[in-house]
Steps between C-alpha positions, in 0.01 A plus 500: 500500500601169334577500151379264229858343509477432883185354475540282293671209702203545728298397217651244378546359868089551524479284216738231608331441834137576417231210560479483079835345502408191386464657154767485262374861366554664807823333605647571121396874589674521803826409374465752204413739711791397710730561211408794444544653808846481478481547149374853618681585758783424277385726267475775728794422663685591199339809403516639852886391467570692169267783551485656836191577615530840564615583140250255331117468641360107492254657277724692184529289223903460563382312857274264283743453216803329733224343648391317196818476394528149713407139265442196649802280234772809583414427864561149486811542250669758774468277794673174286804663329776364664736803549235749599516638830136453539615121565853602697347767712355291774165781566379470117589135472257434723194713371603311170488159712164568616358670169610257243322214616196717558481641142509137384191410726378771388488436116405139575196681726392736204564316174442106520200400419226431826609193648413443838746495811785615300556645842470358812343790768828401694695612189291798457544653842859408481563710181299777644769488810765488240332818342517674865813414543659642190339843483636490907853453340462721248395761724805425726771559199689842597545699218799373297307143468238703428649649157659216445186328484305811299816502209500122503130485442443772273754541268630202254849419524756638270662265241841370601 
C-alpha cells in the first residue's frame, strides 16, 4: 500500500492536469502540493536515514521528531552554502537543483495575494514534473548522500 508521501505527486499531478485548470486556485494548489511532496519525502528520507527502521517504528515519537525536524529556510540555506557538499556532491546537488526553485513557487503559490494566472497550466504541470523528478533523485541517493543530505538538513552548522 502507498503511503501518504507517495501519493502525493499523484495528487498534485491530478490537480495540474484536471479540466479545472483554468483556475488559478487549483493550479496554485498543485504546485504546493508539489512542494511538498518532496518536502516529505525529504523528511522521511532523513529520519529513515538516521533511525533505522527496525530500531525506530514510523509511528514512536523519535520517528516523528527527525521527521519534523526538517524547515523550509534551513532547506534552502543547505542547498546555497558554497562549500557544502550538498552543492559538490553531484546526487544532492541535484535534488537541491530541482527543490529550490520549487519551494520558491511554492511560497509564491501559498502566500501572495489571489491574482490570477500567476501560473500558467504549462508552468504548473512543469513544476509538478520537477516535483517527480526530485523525490526520483532523492530516492536514487545511496546511502552516504543520503546522510549527507539528513546532517546537512537537520542540524545547523557549527561556528567557524
Amino acid at each position: 500500500m502507498a503511503t501518504t508521501v507517495a501519493r502525493m505527486p499523484d495528487l498534485a499531478e491530478k490537480l495540474a492536469t484536471q479540466e479545472g485548470l483554468r483556475s488559478s486556485a487549483v493550479r496554485r494548489r498543485a504546485i504546493s502540493t508539489a512542494y511538498y511532496a518532496v518536502f516529505h519525502a525529504l523528511a522521511k528520507s532523513c529520519a529513515d536515514c538516521l533511525l533505522q527502521q527496525g530500531e525506530t517504528r514510523r509511528s514512536s515519537e523519535e520517528h516523528a521528531r527527525v521527521y519534523r525536524a526538517l524547515e523550509h529556510g534551513t532547506l534552502k540555506n543547505a542547498f546555497a552554502q558554497e562549500k557544502s557538499p550538498l552543492r559538490s556532491r553531484q546526487s544532492p546537488r541535484k535534488v537541491g537543483e530541482l527543490i529550490v526553485p520549487l519551494r520558491s513557487a511554492r511560497l509564491i503559490a501559498d502566500y501572495l495575494p489571489p491574482i490570477r494566472n500567476v501560473f500558467t497550466p504549462r508552468q504548473a504541470r512543469e513544476f509538478v514534473a520537477q516535483a517527480r523528478r526530485a523525490v526520483s533523485e532523492l530516492n536514487a541517493l545511496d546511502d552516504e548522500d543520503r546522510r549527507i543530505l539528513a546532517a546537512r538538513l537537520l542540524f545547523k552548522n557549527p561556528p567557524q
